[in-house]
C-alpha positions as CSV (number, residue, x, y, z in Angstrom):
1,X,-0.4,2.8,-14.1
2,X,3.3,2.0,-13.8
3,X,5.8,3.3,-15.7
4,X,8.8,1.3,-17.0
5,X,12.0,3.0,-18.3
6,X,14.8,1.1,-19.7
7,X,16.8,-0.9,-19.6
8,X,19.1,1.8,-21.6
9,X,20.1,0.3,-25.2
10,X,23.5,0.8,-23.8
11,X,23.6,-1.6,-21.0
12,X,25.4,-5.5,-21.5
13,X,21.9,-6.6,-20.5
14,X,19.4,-4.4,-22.8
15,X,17.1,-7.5,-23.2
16,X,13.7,-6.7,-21.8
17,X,13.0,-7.7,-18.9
18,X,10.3,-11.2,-17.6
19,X,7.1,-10.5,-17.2
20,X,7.2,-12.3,-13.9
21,X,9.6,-9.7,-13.3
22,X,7.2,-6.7,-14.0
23,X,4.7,-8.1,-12.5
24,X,6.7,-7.9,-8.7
25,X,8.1,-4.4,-9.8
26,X,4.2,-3.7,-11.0
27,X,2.8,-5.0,-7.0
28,X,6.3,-3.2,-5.4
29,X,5.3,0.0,-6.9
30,X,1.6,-0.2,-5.9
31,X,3.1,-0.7,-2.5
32,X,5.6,1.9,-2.0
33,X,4.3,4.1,-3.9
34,X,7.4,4.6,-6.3
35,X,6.5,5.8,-10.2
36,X,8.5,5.4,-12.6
37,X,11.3,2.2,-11.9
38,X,13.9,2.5,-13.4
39,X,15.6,-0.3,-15.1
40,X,19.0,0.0,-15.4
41,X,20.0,-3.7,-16.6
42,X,17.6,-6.0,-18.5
43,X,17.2,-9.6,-19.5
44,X,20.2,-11.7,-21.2
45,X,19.8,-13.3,-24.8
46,X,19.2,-17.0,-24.7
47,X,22.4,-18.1,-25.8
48,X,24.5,-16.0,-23.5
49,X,22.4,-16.8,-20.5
50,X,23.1,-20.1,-20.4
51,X,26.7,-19.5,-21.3
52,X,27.0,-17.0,-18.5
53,X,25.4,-19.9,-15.8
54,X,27.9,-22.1,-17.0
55,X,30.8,-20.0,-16.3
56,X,29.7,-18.9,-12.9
57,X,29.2,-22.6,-11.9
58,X,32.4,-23.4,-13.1
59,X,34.0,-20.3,-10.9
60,X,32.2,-21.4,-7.9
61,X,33.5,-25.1,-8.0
């Protein structure tokens, strides 16, 4: 079985992360053979997500 750790509380991302997500990390594991991942940066809250997408948009234009 694969063992998740993190992402640390203190990280800007501490959101957990998509279970689409785990499930690649889950099949990568089984593959290389790497136990446990480490998860040093999760998942954004909703609201700054989008705020976040907007603003790297902008920067790009």
């Amino acid at each position: 079985m694969t063992i998740f750790n993190g992402p640390p509380t203190s990280a800007d991302h501490n959101e957990p992360i998509a279970p689409e997500l785990r499930d690649v990390l889950r099949r990568a594991e089984d593959a290389a053979g790497i136990d446990p991942i480490d998860i040093i940066s999760g998942g954004q809250p909703k609201e700054t997500a989008a705020i976040a997408g907007a603003r790297r948009c902008a920067e790009e234009t």
